[in-house]
N, C-alpha and C positions, 0 to 999 in steps of 0.2 A: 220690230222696234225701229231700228233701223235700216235703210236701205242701202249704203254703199257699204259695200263689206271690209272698205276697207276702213270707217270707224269701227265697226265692231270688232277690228282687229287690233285696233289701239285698244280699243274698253279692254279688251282681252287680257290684254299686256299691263296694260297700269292696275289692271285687277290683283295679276298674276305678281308684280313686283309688292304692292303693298300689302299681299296677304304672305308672301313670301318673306317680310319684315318682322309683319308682327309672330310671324312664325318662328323665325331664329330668333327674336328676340324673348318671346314664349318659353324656346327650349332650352336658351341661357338661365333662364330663370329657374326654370324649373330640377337642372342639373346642378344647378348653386344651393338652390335649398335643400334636394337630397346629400350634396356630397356633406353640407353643414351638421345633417339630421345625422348621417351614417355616421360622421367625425364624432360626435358629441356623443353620440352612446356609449360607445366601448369605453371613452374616457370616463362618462359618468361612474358604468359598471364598474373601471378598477378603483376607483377614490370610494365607491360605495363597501366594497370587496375590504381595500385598505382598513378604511375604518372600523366594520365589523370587527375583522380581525385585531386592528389594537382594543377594541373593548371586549372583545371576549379574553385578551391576554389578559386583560387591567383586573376583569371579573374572577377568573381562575387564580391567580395572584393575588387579589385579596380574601376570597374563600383559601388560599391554602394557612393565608396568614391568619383569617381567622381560627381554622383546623390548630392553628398550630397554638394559638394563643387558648384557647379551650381544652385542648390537651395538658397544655402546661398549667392551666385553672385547675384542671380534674388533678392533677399528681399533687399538686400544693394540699389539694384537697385531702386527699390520700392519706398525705405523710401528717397532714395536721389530726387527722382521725386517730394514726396508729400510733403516734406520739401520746393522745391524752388516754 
């Protein structure tokens, strides 16, 4: 390619610094969208987790109040039977 070796020892060097660049800058990148990815999960999990749980509280609390409002249907029922 070339004959004095001492271009090819520049080429060498300006190679070496601009792939050297794009390479830290690459690997900023690429540790900024893992550390975002790894952040964002666990947070999603517990707000998804939270939730669940208040609707399953919401669910169980209003089956208990329906249980209970049907119970107190069937007694009414009951007592109006053994009355007539």
């Amino acid at each position: 390619m070339t004959d004095p070796p001492s271009a090819l020892d520049g080429l060498r060097q300006a190679y070496g610094r601009a792939i050297s660049t794009i390479m830290l800058y690459a690997t900023v990148a690429v540790c900024t969208v893992n550390l975002t990815t790894l952040g964002m999960k666990p947070l999603n999990l517990i707000t998804v987790s939270r939730e669940r749980e208040i609707e399953k509280a919401d669910f169980q609390a209003s089956s208990s109040d329906q249980e209970v409002a049907a119970s107190e249907d069937q007694c009414e029922a009951e007592d109006t039977i053994a009355l007539k």
